[in-house]
C-alpha positions in Angstrom: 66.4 53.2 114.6 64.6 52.4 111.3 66.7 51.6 108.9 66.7 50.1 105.0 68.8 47.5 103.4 70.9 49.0 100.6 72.5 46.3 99.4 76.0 46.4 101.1 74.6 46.8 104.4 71.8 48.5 106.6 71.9 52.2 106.8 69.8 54.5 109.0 66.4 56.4 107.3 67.3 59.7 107.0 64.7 62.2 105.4 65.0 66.0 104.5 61.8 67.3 105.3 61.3 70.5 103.0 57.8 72.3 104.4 56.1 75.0 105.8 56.6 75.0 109.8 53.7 77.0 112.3 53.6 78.0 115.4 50.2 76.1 116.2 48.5 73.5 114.7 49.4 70.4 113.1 50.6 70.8 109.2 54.1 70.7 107.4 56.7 70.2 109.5 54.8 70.3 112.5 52.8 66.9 111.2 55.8 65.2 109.6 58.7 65.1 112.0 57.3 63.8 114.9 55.7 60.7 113.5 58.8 60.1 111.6 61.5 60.1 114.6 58.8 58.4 116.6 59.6 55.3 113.9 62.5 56.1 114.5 63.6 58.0 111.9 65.8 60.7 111.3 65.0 63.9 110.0 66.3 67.1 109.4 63.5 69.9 108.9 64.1 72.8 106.5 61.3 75.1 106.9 59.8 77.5 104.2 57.6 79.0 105.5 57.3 80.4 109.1 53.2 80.9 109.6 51.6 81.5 113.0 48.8 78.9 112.1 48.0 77.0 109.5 45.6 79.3 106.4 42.2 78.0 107.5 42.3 79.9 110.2 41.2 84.2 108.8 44.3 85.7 109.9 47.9 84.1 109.2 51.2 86.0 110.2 54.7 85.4 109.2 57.2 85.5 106.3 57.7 83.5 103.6 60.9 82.2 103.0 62.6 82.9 99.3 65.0 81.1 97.7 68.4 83.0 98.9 66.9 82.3 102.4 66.6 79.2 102.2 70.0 78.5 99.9 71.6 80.4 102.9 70.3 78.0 105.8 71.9 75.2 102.9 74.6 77.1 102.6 75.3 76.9 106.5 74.5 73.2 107.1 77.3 72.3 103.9 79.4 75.3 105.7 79.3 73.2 109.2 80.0 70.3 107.7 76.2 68.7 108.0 75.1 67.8 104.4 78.3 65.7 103.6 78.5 62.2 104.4 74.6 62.3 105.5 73.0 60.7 102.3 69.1 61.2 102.4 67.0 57.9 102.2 64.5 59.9 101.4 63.0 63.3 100.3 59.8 64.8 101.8 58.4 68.0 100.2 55.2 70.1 100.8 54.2 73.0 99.0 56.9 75.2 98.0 57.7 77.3 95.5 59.6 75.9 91.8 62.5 78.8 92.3 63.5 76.5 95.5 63.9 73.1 93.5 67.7 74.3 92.2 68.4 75.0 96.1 66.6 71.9 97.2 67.7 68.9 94.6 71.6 70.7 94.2 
């Protein structure tokens, strides 16, 4: 497991991946996670988009998710007792929109 020296001992990478996720193709989530665990590092995926494909491609499905959508799948990881105790080394953001950043960085 990768892990970084923080001073009073080694602690395990852990990254919050915020980015849009699609059913084919390689971008967002997709591109990030695997890499990332392959290195041994571990990551938790918050989606924000669900796209079938990725928008070169003329026709793109899927919803957008908005900020009470993805404060609720927050909202459910705190509820089930996931956020606490699991400090993030690191944050890893694609494009989303600003009205998440008060869900995201809270």
């Amino acid at each position: 497991m990768a892990a970084e020296d923080v001073g009073a001992g080694i602690r395990p990478l852990r990254v919050l991946s915020v980015q849009s996720h699609v059913v084919t193709g390689y971008v967002g989530l997709r591109a990030g996670t695997f890499p990332l665990q392959l290195l041994g590092v571990e990551v938790d995926a918050l989606p924000t988009v669900l796209f079938s494909n990725h928008g070169a491609y003329p026709t793109v499905r899927g919803p957008r998710l908005g900020r009470d959508e993805v404060a609720a799948l927050v909202a459910a990881l705190d509820a089930n007792g996931l956020l606490r105790g699991r400090r993030y080394s690191h944050i890893l953001t694609g494009t989303y929109s600003c009205s998440l950043n008060p869900v995201i960085y809270a």
